[in-house]
C-alpha positions as CSV (number, residue, x, y, z in Angstrom):
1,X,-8.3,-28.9,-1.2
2,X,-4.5,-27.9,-0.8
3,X,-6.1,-23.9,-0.2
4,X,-8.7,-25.0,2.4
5,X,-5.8,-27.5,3.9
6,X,-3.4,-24.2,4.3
7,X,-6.5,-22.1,5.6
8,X,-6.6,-24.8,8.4
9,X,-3.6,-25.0,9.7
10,X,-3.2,-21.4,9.6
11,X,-5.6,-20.7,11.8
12,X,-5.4,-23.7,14.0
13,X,-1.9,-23.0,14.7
14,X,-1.8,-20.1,17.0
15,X,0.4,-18.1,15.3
16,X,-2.2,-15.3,14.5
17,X,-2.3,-15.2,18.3
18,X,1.0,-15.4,19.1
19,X,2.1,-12.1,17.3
20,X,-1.1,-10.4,18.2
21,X,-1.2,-10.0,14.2
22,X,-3.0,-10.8,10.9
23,X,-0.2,-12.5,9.6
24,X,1.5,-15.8,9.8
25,X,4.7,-15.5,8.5
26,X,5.7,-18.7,6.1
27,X,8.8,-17.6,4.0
28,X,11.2,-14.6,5.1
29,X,13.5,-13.0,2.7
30,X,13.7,-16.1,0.8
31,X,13.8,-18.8,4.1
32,X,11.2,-20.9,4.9
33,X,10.6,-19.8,8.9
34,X,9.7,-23.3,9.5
35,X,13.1,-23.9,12.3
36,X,14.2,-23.7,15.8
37,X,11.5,-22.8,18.1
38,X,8.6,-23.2,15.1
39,X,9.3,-26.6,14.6
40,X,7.8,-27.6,18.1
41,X,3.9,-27.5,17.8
42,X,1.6,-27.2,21.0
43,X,-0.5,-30.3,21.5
44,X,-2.4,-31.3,18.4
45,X,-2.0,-27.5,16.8
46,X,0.0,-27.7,13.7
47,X,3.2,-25.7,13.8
48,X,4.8,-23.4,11.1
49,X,6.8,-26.1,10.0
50,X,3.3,-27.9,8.7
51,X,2.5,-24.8,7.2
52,X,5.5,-24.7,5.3
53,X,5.4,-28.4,4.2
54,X,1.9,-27.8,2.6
55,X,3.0,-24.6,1.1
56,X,6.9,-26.0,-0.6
57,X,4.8,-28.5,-3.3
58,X,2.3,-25.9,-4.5
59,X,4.9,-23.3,-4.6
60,X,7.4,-25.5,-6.8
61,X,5.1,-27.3,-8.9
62,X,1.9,-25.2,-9.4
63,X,2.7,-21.0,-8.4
64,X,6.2,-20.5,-9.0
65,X,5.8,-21.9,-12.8
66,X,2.9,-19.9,-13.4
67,X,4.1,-17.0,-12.0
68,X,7.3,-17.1,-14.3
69,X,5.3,-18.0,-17.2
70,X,2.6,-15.0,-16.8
71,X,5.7,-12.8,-15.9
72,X,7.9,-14.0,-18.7
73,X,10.6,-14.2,-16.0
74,X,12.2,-17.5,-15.4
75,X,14.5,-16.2,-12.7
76,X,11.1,-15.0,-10.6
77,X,12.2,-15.6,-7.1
78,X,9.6,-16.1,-4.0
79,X,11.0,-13.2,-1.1
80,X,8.3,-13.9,1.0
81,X,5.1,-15.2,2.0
82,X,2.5,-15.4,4.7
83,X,-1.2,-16.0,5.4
84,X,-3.0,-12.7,5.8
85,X,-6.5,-13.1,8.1
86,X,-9.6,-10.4,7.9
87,X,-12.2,-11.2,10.7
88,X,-15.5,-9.2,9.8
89,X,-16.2,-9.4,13.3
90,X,-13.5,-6.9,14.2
91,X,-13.5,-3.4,14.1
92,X,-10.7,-2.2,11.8
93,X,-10.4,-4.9,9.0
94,X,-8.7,-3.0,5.8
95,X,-5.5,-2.8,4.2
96,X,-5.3,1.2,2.7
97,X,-4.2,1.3,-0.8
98,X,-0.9,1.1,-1.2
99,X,1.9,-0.7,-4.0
100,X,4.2,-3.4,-2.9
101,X,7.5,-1.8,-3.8
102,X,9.6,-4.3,-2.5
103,X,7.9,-6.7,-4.8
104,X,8.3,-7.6,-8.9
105,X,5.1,-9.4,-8.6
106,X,2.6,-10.3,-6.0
107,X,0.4,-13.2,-6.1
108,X,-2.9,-13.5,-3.8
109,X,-4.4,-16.7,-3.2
110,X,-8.3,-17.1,-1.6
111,X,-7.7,-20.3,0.7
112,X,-11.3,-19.9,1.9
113,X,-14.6,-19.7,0.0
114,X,-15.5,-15.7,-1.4
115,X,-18.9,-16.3,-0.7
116,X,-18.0,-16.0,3.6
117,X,-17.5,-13.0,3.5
118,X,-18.3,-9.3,1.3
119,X,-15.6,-7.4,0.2
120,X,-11.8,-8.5,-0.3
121,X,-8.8,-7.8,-2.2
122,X,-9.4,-4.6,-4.6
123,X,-7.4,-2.7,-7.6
124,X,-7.3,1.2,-7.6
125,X,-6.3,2.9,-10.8
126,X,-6.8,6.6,-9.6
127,X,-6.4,8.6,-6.5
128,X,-9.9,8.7,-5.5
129,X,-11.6,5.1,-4.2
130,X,-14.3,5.8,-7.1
131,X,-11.3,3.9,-9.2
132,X,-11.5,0.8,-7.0
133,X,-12.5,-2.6,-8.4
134,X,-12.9,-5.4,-6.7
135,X,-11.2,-8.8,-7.7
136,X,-13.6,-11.0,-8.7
137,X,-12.3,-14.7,-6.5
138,X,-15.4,-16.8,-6.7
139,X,-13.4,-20.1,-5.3
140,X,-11.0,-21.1,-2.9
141,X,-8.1,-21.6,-4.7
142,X,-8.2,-19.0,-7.1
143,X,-5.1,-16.6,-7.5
144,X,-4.0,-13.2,-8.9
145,X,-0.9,-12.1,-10.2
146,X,-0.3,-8.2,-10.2
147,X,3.1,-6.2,-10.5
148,X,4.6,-4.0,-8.5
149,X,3.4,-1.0,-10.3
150,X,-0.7,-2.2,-9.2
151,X,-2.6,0.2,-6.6
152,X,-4.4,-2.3,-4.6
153,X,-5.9,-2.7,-0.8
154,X,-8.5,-5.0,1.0
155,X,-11.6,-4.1,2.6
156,X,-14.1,-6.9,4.4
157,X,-16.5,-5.1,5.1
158,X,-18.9,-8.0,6.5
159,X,-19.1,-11.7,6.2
160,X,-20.1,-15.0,8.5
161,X,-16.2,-16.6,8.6
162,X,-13.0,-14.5,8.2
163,X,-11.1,-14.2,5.4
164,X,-8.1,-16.3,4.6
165,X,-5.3,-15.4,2.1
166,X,-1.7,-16.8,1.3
167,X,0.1,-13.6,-0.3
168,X,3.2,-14.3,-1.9
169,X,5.8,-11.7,-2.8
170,X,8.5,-12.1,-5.7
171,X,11.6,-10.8,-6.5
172,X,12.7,-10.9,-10.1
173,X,15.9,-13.0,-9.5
174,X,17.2,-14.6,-6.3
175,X,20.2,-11.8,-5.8
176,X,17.7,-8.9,-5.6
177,X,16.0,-11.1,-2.9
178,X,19.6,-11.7,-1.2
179,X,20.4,-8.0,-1.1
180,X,16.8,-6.6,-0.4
181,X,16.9,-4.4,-3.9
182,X,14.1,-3.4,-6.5
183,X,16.2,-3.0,-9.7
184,X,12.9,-3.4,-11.8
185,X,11.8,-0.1,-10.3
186,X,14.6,2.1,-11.6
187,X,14.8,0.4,-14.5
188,X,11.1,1.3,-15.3
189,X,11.3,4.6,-14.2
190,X,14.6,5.7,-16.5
191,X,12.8,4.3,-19.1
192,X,9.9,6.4,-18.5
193,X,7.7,3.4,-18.4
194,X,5.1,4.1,-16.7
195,X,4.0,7.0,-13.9
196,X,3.9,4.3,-11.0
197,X,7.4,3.1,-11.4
198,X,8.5,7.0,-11.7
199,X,6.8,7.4,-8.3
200,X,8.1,4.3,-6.7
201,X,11.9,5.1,-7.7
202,X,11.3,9.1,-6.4
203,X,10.0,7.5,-3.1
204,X,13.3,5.3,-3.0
205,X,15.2,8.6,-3.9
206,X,13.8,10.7,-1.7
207,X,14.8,8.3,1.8
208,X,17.4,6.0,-0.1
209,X,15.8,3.0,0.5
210,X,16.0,-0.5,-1.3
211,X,19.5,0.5,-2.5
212,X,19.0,3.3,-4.0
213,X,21.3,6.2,-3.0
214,X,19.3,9.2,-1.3
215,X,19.0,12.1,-3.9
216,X,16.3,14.7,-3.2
217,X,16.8,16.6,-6.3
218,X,16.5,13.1,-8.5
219,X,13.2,12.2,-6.5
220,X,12.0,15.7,-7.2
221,X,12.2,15.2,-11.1
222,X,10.4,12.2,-11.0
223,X,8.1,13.3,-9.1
224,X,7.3,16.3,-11.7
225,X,7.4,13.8,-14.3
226,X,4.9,11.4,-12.7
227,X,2.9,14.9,-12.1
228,X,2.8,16.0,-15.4
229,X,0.9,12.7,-16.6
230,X,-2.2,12.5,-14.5
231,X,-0.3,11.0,-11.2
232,X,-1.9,12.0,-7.9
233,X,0.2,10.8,-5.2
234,X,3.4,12.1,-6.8
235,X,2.0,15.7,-6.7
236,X,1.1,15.3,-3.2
237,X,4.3,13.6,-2.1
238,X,5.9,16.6,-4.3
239,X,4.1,19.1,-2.1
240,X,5.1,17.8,1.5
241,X,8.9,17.4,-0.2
242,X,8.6,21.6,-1.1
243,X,6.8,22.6,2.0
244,X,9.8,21.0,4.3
245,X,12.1,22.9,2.1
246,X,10.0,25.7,3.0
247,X,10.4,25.4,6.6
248,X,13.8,25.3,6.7
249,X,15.9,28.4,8.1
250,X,18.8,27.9,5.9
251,X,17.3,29.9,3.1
252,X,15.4,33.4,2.3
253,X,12.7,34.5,2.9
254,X,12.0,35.0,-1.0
255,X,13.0,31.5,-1.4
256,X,10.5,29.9,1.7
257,X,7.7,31.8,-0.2
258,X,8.2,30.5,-3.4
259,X,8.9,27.2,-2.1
260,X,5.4,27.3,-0.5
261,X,3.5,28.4,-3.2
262,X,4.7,25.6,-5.4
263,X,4.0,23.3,-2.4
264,X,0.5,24.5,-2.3
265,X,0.0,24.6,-6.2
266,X,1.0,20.8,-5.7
267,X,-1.5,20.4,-3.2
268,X,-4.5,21.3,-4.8
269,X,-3.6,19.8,-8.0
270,X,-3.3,16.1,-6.3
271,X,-6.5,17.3,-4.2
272,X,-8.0,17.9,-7.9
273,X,-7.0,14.6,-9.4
274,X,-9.1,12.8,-6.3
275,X,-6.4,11.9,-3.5
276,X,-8.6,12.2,-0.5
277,X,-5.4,13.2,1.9
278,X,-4.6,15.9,-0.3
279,X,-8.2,17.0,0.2
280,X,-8.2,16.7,3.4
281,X,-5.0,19.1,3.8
282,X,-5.9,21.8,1.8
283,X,-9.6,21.9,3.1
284,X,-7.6,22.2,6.8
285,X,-5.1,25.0,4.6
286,X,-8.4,27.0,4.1
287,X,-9.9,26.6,7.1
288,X,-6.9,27.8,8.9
289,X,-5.5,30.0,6.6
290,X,-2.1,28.3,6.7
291,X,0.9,28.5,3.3
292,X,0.4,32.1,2.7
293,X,-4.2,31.6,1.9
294,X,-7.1,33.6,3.2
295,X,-9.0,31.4,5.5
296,X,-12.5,30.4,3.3
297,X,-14.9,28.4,5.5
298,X,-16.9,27.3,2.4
299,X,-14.1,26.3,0.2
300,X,-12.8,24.3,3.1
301,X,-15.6,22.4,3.7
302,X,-15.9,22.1,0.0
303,X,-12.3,19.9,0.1
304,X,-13.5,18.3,3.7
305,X,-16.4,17.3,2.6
306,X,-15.0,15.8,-1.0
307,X,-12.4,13.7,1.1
308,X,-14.9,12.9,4.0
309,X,-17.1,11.0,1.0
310,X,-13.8,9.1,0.4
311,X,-14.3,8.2,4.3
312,X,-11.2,10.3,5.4
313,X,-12.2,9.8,9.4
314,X,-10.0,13.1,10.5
315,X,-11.7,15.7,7.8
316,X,-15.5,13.9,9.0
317,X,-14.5,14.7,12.6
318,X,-13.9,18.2,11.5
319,X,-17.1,19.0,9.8
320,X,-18.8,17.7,12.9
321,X,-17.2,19.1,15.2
322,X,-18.7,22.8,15.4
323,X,-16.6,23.9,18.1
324,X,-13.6,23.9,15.1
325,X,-15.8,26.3,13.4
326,X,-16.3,28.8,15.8
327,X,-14.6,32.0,15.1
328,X,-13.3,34.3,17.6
329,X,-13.3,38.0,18.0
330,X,-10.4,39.5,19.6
């Protein structure tokens, strides 16, 4: 009742449609959004400030607890929150796969019945999609707890009613909210805890984000080390890191061609592991003979045509597109 309650106010409340989004935003770095101009609710429509009274009892008495107790973290903090909508009427109703870096622990709540719609939230333990399962919600109601080290996306693919969600992001105490940081990803990663956290904390590295100090050479070590042990999207992420270093004019010549040759080596390990954009680049990197390679039609369709089964849109438009396959003779 409280999920279906939420669902309903959501979506009578005009905020999907007032910032042309998917999301109504509930709780913002740790503040409800439920003041000034939210408070005031158009005609009978509920306002956020409705949204947010339905949503502060489950939070305190029923999700918070539990998510402390499955964490075994009784400082877990909520960051932020917000009703996610899917309409399998629309064109474009996906959310790639991605990790929520900014976030200890996620928790996913379905606020309307599974059985309106086909498809939903989804896990991915590899780099290719053939590692995707779904998560079985078979009520409204029912919730999910992941960390921040979980590969996961959503995809409705069809359904009679869209698909309501309240998504709720943790921090692990209420100062890493406060100053925006991710302390539990560094932590993982210098203890070598796991490849996704190694990944994560080389990400934060390599840009200096979340607090981290920027430190290419750092994000290049985890990367390797996140390589070494099966991890897909660290070796492509390694390989776009060496190839800018490639590019740049500061160095030799020697150096730019070694430098590319470990970017490529990168590449077609990640593209061997399953990560359909690292397929998708070296089949291009044979097809145009780009990084140093003799252009090979069949071993770049071989790679387009691996990534295109993934349903990589650019490298299907490629291998239908004869015009791109024309070769000329000067």
């Amino acid at each position: 009742d409280e999920s279906s309650s939420l669902q309903i106010a959501a979506e009578a409340s005009g905020l999907f449609e007032e910032f042309d989004s998917r999301c109504a935003v509930v709780i913002e770095d740790g503040m409800y959004q439920d003041q000034d101009k939210d408070t005031v609710s158009t005609g009978n429509a509920p306002s956020s400030s409705t949204i947010a009274s339905l949503l502060r009892p489950i939070l305190d008495t029923t999700i918070v607890p539990w998510a402390r107790e499955i964490c075994n973290a009784p400082s877990l903090t909520v960051a932020d929150a917000l009703i996610r909508s899917y309409d399998p009427a629309e064109e474009r109703q996906d959310l790639a796969t991605h990790y929520d870096n900014t976030a200890y622990a996620t928790v996913v709540v379905a606020l309307n019945d599974p059985t309106e719609y086909e498809g939903g939230l989804f896990v991915q333990t590899g780099a290719n999609v053939n590692t995707r399962k779904s998560v079985p919600f078979s009520s409204p109601g029912d919730a999910v707890l992941h960390r921040f080290d979980v590969q996961h996306g959503v995809n409705v693919r069809s359904g009679k009613k869209k698909r309501f969600s309240l998504v709720i992001w943790f921090g692990e105490d209420e100062d890493s909210v406060v100053t925006k940081t991710v302390p539990w990803v560094r932590r993982e990663a210098e203890e070598c805890a796991s490849v996704h956290a190694a990944f994560l904390y080389a990400v934060n590295s390599q840009s200096g984000l979340y607090g981290v100090d920027t430190n290419v050479q750092l994000a290049k070590e985890y990367y390797v080390w996140a390589s070494d042990r099966g991890h897909g999207l660290s070796a492509y992420c390694l390989s776009n890191l060496l190839f800018k270093e490639a590019c740049s004019n500061d160095i030799s010549t020697e150096e730019q061609n070694t430098l590319q040759e470990q970017s490529l080596m990168y590449l077609k390990l990640s593209a061997e592991r399953g990560l359909a954009h690292a397929q998708h680049e070296l089949g291009v990197t044979y097809k145009q003979g780009y990084s140093g390679v003799q252009s090979d039609f069949e071993i770049a369709r071989y790679w387009l045509m691996l990534a295109e089964k993934q349903g990589h849109g650019a490298s299907s438009q490629i291998l239908n597109d004869p015009s791109r396959w024309e070769v000329s003779h000067l």
